[in-house]
PDB file with SEQRES, HELIX, SHEET and CRYST1 records, atoms N, CA, C and O in Angstrom:
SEQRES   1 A   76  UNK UNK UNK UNK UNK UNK UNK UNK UNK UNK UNK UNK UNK          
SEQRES   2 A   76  UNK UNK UNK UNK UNK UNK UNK UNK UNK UNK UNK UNK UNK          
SEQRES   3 A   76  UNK UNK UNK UNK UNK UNK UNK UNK UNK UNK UNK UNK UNK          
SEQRES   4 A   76  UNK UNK UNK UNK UNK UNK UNK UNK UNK UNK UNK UNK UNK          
SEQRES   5 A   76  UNK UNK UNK UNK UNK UNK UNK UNK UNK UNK UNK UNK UNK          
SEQRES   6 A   76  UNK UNK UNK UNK UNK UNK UNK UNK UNK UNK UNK                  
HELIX    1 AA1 UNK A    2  UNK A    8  1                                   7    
HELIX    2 AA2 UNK A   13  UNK A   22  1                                  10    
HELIX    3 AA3 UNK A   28  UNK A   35  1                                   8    
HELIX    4 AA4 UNK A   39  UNK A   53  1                                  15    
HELIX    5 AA5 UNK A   60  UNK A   75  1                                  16    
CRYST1    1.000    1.000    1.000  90.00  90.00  90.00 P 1           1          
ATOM      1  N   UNK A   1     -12.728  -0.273  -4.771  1.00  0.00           N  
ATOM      2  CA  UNK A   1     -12.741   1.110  -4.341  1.00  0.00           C  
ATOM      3  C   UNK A   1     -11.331   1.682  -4.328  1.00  0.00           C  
ATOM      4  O   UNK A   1     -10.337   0.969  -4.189  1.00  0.00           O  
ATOM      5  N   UNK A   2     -11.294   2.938  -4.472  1.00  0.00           N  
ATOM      6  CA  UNK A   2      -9.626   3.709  -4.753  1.00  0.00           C  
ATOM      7  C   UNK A   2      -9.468   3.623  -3.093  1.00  0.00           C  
ATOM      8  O   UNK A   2      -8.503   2.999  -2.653  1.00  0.00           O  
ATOM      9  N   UNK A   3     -10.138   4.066  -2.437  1.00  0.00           N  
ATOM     10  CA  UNK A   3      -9.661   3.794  -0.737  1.00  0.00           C  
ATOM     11  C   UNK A   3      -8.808   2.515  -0.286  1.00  0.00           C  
ATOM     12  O   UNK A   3      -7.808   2.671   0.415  1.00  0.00           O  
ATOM     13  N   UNK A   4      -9.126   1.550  -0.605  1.00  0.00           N  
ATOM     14  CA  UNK A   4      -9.327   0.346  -0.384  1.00  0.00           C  
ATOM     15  C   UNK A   4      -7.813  -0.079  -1.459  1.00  0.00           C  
ATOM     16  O   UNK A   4      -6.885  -0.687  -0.926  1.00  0.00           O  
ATOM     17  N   UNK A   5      -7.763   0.165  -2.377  1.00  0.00           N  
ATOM     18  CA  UNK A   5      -6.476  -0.052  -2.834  1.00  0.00           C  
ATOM     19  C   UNK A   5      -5.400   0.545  -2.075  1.00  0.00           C  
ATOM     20  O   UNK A   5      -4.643  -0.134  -1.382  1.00  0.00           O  
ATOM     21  N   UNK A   6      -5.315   1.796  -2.191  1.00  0.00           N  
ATOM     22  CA  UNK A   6      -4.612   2.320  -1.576  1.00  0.00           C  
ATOM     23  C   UNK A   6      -3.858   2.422   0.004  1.00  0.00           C  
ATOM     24  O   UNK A   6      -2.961   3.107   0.496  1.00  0.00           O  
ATOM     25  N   UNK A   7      -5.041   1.006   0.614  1.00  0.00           N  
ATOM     26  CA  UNK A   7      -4.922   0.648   1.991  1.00  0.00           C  
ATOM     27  C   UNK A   7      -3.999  -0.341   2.022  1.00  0.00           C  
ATOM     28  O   UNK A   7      -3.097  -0.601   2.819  1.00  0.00           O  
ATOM     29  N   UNK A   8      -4.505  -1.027   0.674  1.00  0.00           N  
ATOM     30  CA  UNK A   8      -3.402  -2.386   0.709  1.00  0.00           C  
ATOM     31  C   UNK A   8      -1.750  -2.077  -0.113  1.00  0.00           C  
ATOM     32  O   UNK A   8      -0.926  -2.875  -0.558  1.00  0.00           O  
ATOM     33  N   UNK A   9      -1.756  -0.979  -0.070  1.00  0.00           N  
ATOM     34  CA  UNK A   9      -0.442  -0.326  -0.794  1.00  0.00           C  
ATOM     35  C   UNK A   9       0.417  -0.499   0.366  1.00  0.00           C  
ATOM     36  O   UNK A   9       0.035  -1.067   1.389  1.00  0.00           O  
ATOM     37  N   UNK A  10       1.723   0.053   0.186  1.00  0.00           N  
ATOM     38  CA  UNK A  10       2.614   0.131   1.261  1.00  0.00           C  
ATOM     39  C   UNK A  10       2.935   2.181   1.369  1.00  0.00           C  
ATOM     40  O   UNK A  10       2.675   3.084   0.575  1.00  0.00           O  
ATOM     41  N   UNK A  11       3.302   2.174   2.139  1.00  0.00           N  
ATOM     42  CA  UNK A  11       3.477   3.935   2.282  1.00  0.00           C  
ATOM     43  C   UNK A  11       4.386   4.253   1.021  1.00  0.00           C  
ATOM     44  O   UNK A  11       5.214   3.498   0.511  1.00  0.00           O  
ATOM     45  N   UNK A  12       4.026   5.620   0.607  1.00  0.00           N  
ATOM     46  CA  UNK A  12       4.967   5.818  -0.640  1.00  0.00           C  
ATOM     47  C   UNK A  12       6.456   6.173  -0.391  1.00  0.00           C  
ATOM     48  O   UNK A  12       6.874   5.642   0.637  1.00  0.00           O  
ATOM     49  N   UNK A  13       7.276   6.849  -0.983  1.00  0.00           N  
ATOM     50  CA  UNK A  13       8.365   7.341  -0.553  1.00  0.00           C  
ATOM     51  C   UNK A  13       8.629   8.520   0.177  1.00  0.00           C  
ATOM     52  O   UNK A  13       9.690   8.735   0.762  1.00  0.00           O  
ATOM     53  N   UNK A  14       7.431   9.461   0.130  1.00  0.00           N  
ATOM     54  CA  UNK A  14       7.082  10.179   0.683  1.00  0.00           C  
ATOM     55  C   UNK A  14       7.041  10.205   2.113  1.00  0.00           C  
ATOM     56  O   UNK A  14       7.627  10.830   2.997  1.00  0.00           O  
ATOM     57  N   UNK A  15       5.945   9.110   2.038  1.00  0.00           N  
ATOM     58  CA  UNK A  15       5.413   8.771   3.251  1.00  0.00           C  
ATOM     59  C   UNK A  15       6.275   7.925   4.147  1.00  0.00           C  
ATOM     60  O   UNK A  15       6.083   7.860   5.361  1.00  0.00           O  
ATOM     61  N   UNK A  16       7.300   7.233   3.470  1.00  0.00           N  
ATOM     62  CA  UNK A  16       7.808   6.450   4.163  1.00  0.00           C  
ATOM     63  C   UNK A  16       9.369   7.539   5.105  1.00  0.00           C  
ATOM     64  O   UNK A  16       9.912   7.424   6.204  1.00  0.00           O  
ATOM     65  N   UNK A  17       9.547   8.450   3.988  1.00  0.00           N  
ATOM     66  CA  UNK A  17      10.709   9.861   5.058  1.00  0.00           C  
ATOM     67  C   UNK A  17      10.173   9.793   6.164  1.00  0.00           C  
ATOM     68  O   UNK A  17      10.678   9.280   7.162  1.00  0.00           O  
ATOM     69  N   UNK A  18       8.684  10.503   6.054  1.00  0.00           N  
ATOM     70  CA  UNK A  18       7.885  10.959   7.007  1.00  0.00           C  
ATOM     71  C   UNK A  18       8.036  10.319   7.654  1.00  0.00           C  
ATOM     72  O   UNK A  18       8.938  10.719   8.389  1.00  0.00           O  
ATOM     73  N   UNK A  19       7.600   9.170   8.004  1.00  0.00           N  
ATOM     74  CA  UNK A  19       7.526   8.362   8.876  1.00  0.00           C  
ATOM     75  C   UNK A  19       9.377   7.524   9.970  1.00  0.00           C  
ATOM     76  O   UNK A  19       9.568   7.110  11.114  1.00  0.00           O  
ATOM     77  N   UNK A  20      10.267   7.696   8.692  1.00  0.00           N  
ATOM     78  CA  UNK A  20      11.528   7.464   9.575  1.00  0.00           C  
ATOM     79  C   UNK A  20      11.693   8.842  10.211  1.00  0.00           C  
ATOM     80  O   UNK A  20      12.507   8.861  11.135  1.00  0.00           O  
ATOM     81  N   UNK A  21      11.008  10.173   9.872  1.00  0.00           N  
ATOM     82  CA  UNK A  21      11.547  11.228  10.416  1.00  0.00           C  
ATOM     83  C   UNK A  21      10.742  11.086  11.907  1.00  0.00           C  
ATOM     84  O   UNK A  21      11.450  10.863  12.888  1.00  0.00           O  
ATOM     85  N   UNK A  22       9.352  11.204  12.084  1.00  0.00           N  
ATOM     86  CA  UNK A  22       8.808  10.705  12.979  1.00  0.00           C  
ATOM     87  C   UNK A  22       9.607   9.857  14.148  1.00  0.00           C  
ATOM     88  O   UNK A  22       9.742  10.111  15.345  1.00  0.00           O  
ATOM     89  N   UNK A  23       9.975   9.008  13.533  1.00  0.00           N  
ATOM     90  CA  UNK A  23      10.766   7.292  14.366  1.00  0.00           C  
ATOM     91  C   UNK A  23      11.919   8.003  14.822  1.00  0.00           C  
ATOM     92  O   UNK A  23      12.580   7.334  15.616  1.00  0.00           O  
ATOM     93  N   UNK A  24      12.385   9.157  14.577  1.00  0.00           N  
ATOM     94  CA  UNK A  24      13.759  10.078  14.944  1.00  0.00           C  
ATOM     95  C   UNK A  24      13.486  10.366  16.196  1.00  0.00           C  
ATOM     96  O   UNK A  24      14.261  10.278  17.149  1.00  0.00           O  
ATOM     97  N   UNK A  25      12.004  10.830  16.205  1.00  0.00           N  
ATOM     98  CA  UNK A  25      11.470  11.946  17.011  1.00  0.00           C  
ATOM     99  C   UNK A  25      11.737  13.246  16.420  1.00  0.00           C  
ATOM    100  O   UNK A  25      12.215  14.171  17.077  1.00  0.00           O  
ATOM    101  N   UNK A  26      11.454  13.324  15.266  1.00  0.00           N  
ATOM    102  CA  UNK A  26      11.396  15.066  14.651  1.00  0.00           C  
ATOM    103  C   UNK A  26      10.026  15.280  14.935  1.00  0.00           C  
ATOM    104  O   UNK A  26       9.163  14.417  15.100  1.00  0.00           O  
ATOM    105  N   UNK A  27       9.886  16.754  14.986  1.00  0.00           N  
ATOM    106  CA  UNK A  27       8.424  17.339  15.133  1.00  0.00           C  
ATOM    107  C   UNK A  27       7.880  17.346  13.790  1.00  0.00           C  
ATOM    108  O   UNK A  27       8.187  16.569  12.885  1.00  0.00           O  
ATOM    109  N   UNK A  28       6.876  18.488  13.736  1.00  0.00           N  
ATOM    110  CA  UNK A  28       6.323  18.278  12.422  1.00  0.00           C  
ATOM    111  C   UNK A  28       7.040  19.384  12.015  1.00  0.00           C  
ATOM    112  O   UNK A  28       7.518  19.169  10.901  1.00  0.00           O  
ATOM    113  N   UNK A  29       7.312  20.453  12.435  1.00  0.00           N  
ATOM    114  CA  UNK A  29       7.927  21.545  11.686  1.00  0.00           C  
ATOM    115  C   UNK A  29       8.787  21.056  11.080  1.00  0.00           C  
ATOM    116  O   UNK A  29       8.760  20.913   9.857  1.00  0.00           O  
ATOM    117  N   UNK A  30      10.207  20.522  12.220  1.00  0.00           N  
ATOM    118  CA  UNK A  30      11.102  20.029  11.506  1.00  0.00           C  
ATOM    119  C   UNK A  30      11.211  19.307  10.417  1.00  0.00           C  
ATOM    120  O   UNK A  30      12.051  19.478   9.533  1.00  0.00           O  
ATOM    121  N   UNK A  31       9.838  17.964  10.469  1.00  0.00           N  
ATOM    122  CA  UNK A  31       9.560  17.628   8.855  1.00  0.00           C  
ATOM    123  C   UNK A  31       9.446  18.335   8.003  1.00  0.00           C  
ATOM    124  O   UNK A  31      10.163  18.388   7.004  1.00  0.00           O  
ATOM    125  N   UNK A  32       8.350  19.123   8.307  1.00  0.00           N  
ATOM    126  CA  UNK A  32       7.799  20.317   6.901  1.00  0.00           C  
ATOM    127  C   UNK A  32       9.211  20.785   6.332  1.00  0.00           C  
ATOM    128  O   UNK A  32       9.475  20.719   5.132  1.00  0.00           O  
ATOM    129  N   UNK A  33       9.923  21.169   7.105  1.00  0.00           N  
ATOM    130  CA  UNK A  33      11.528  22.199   7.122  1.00  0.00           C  
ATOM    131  C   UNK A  33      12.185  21.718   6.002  1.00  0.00           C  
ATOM    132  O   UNK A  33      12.674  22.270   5.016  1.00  0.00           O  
ATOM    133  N   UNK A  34      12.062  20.243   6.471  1.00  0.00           N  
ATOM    134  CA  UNK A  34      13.275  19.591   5.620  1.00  0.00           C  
ATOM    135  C   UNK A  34      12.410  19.067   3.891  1.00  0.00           C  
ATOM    136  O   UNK A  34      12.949  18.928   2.793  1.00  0.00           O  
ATOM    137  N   UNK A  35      11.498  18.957   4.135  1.00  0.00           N  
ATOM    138  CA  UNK A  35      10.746  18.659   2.692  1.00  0.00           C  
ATOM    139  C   UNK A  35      10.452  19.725   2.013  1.00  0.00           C  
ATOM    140  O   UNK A  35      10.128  19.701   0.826  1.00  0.00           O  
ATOM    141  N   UNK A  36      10.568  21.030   2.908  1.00  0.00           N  
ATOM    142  CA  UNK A  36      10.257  22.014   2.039  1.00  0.00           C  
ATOM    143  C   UNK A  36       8.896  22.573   2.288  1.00  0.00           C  
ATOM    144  O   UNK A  36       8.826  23.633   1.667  1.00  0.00           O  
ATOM    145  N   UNK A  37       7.694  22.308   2.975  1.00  0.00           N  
ATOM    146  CA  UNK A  37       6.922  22.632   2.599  1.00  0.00           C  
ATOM    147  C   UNK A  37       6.054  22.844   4.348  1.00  0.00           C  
ATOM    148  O   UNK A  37       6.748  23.010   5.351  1.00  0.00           O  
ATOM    149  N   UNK A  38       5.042  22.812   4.396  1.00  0.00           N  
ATOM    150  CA  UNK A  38       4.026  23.327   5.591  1.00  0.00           C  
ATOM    151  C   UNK A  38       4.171  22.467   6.274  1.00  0.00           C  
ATOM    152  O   UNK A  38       4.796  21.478   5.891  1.00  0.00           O  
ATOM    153  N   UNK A  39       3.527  22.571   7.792  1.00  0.00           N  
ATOM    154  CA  UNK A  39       3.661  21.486   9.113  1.00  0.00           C  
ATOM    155  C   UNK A  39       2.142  21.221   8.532  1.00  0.00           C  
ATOM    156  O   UNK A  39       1.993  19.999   8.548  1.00  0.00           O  
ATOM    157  N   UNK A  40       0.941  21.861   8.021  1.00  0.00           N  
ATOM    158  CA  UNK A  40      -0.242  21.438   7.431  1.00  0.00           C  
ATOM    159  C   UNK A  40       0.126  20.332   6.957  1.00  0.00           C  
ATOM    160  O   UNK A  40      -0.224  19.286   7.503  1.00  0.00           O  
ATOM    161  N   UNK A  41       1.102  20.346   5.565  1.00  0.00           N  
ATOM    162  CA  UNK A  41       1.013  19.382   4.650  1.00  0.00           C  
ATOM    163  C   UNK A  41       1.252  17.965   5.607  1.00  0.00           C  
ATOM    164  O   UNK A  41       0.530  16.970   5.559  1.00  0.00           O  
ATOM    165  N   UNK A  42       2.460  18.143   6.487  1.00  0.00           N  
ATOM    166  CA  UNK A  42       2.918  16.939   7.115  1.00  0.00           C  
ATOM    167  C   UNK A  42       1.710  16.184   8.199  1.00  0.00           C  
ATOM    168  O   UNK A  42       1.458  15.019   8.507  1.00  0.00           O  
ATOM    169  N   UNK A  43       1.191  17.417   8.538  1.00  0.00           N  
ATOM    170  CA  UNK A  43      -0.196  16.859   9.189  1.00  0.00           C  
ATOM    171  C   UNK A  43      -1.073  15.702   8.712  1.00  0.00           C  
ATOM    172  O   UNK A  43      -1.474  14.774   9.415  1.00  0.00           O  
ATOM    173  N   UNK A  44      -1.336  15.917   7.263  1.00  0.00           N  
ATOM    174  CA  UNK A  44      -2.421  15.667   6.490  1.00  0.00           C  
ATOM    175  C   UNK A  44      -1.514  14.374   6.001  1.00  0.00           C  
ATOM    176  O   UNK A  44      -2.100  13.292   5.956  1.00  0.00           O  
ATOM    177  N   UNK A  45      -0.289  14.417   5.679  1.00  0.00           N  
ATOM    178  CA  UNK A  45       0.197  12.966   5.360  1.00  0.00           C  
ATOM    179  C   UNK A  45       0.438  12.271   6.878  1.00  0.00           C  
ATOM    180  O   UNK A  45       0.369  11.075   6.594  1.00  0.00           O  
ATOM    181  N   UNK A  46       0.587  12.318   7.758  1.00  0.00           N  
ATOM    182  CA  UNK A  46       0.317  11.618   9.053  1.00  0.00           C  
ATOM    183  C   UNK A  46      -0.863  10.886   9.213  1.00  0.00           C  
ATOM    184  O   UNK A  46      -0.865   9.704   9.558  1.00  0.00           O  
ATOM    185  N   UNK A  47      -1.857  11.535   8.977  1.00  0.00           N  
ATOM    186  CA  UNK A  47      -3.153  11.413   9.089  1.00  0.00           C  
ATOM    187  C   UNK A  47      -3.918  10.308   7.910  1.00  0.00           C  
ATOM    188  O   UNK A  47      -4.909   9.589   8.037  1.00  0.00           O  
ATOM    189  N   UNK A  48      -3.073  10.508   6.845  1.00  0.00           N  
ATOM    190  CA  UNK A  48      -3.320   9.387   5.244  1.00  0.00           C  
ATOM    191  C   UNK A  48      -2.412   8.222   5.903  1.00  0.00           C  
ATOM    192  O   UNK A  48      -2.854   7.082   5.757  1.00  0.00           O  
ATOM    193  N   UNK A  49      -1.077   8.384   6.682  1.00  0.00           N  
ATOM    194  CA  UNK A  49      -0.418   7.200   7.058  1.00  0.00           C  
ATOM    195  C   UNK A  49      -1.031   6.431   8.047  1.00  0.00           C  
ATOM    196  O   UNK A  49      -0.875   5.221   8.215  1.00  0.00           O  
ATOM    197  N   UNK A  50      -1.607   7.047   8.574  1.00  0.00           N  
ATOM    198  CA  UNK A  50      -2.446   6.055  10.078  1.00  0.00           C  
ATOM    199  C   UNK A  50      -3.371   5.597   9.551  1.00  0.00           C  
ATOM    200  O   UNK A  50      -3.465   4.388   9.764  1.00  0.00           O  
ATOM    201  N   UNK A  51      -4.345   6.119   8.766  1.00  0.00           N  
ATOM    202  CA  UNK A  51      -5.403   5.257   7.962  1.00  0.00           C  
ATOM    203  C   UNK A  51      -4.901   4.171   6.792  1.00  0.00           C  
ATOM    204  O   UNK A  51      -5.497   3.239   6.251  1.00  0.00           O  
ATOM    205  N   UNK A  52      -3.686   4.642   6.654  1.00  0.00           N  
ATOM    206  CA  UNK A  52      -3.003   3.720   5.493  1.00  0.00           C  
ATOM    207  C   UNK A  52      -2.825   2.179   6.479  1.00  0.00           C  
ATOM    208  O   UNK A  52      -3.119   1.059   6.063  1.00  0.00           O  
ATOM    209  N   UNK A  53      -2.298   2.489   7.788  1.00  0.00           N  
ATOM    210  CA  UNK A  53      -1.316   1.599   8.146  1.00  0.00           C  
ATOM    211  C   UNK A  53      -2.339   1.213   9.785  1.00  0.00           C  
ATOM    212  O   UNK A  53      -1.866   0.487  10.659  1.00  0.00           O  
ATOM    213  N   UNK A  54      -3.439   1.724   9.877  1.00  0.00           N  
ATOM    214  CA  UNK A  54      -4.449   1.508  10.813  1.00  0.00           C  
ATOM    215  C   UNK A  54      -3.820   1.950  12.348  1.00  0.00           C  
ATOM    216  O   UNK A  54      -4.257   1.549  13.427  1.00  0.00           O  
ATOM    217  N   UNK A  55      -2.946   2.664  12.190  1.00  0.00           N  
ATOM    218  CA  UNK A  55      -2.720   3.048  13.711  1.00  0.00           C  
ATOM    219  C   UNK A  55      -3.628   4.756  13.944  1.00  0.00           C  
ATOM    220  O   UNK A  55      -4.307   5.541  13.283  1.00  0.00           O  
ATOM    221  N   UNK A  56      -3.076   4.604  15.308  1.00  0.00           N  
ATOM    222  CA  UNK A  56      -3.739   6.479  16.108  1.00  0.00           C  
ATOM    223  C   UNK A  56      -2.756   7.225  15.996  1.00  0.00           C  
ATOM    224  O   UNK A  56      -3.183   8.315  15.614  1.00  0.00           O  
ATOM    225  N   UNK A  57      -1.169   7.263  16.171  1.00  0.00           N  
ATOM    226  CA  UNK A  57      -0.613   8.188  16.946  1.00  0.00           C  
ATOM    227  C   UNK A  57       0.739   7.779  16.178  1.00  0.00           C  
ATOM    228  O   UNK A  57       1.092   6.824  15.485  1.00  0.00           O  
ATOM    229  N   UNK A  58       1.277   8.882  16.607  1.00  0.00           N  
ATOM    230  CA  UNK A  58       2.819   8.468  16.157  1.00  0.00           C  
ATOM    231  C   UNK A  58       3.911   8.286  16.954  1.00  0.00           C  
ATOM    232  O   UNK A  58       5.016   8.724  16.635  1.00  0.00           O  
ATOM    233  N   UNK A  59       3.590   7.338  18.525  1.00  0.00           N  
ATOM    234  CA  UNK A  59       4.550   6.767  18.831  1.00  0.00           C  
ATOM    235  C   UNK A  59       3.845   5.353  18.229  1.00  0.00           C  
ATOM    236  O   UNK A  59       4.730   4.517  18.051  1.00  0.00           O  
ATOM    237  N   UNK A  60       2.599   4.880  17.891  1.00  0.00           N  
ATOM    238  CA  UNK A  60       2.237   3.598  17.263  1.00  0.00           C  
ATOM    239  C   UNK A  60       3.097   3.387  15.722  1.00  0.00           C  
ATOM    240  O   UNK A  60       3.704   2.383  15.350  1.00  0.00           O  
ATOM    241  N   UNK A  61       2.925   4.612  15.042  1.00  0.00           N  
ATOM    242  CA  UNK A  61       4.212   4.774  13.893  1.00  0.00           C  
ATOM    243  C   UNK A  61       5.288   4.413  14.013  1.00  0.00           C  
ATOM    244  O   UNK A  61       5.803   3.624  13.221  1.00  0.00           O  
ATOM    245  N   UNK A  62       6.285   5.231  15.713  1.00  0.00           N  
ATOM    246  CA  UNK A  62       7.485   5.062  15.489  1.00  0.00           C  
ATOM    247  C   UNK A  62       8.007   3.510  15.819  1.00  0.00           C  
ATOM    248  O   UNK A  62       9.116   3.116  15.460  1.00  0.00           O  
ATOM    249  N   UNK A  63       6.967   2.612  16.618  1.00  0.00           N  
ATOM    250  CA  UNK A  63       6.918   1.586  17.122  1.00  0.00           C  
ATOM    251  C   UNK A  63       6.815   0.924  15.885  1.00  0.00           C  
ATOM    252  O   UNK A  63       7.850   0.271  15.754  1.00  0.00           O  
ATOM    253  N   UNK A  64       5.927   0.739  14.717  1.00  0.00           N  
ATOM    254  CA  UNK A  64       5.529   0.048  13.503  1.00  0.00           C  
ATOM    255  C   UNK A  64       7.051   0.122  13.191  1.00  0.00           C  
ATOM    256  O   UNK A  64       7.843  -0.809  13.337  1.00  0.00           O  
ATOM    257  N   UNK A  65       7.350   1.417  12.724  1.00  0.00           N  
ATOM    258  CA  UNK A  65       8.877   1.693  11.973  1.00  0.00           C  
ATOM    259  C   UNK A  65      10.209   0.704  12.453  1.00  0.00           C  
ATOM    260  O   UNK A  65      10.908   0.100  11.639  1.00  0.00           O  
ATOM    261  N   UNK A  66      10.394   0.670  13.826  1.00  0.00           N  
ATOM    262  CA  UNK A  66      11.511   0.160  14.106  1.00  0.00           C  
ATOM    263  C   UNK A  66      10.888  -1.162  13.864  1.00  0.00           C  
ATOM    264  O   UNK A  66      11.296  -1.740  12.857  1.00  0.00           O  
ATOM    265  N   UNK A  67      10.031  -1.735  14.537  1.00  0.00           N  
ATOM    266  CA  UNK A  67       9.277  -3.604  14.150  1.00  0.00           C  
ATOM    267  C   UNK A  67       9.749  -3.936  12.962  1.00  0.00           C  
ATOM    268  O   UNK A  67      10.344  -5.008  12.852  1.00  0.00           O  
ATOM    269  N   UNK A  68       9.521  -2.799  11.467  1.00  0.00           N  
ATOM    270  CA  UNK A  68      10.031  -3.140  10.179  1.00  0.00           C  
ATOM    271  C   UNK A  68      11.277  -3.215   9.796  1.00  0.00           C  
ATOM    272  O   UNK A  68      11.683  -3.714   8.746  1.00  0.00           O  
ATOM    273  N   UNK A  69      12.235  -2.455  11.089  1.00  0.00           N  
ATOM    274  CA  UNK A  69      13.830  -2.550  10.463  1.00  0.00           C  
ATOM    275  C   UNK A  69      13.982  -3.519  11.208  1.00  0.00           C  
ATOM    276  O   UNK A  69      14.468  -4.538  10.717  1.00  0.00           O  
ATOM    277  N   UNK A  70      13.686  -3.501  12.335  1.00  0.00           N  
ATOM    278  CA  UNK A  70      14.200  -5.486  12.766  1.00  0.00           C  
ATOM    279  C   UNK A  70      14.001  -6.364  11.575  1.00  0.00           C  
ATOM    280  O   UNK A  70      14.886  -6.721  10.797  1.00  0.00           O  
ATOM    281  N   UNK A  71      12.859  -6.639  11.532  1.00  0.00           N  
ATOM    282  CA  UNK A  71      12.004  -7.467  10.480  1.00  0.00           C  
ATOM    283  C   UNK A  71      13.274  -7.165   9.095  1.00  0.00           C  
ATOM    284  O   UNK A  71      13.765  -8.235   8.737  1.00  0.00           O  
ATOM    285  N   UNK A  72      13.684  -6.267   8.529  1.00  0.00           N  
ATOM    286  CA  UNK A  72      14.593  -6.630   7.576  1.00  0.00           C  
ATOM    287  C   UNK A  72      16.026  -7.038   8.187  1.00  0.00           C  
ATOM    288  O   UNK A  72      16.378  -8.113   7.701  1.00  0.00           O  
ATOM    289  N   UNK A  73      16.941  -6.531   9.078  1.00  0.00           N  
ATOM    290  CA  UNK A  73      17.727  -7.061  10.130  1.00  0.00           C  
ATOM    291  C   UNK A  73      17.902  -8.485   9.817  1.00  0.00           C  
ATOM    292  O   UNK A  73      18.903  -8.990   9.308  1.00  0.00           O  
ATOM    293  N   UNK A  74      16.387  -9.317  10.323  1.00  0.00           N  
ATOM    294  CA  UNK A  74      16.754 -10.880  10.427  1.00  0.00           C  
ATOM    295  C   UNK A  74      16.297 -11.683   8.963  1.00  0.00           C  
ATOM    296  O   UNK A  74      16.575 -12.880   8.889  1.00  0.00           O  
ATOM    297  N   UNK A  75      15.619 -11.042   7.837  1.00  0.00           N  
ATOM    298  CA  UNK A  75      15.498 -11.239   7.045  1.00  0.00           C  
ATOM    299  C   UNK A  75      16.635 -11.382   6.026  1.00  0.00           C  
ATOM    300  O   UNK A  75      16.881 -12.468   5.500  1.00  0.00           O  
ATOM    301  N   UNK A  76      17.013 -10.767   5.880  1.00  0.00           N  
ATOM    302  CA  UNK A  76      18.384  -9.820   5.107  1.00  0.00           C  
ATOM    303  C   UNK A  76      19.461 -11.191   5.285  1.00  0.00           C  
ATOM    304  O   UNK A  76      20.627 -11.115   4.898  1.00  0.00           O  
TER     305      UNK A  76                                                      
END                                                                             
């Protein structure tokens, strides 16, 4: 299924701004602002990232986000 691939993907580059912008604590405007485009659009990729990445909310995001820069930190 295209769902189902796309679950086992990793966030795109897109998605992955979004998401360090989030981990800032930017709002959504401020996202939209800086990409250029609607607080809609940023909505709707929030919403593809939590189903991407199985969380609710976006302090569960900003929490995922930093877990992954540790995780390269001791890797690295």
């Amino acid at each position: 299924m295209v769902g189902e691939t796309a679950a086992r993907r990793g966030p795109s580059e897109r998605e992955q701004f979004i998401i360090q912008r989030v981990a800032e604590g930017c709002k959504n405007r401020e996202i939209a602002d800086s990409l250029g485009t609607s607080e809609h659009v940023v909505k709707n990729y929030l919403r593809l990232i939590y189903d991407k990445l199985g969380l609710w909310n976006r302090v569960e995001l900003a929490l995922w986000y930093e877990a992954r820069q540790h995780e390269q930190v001791y890797n690295a």
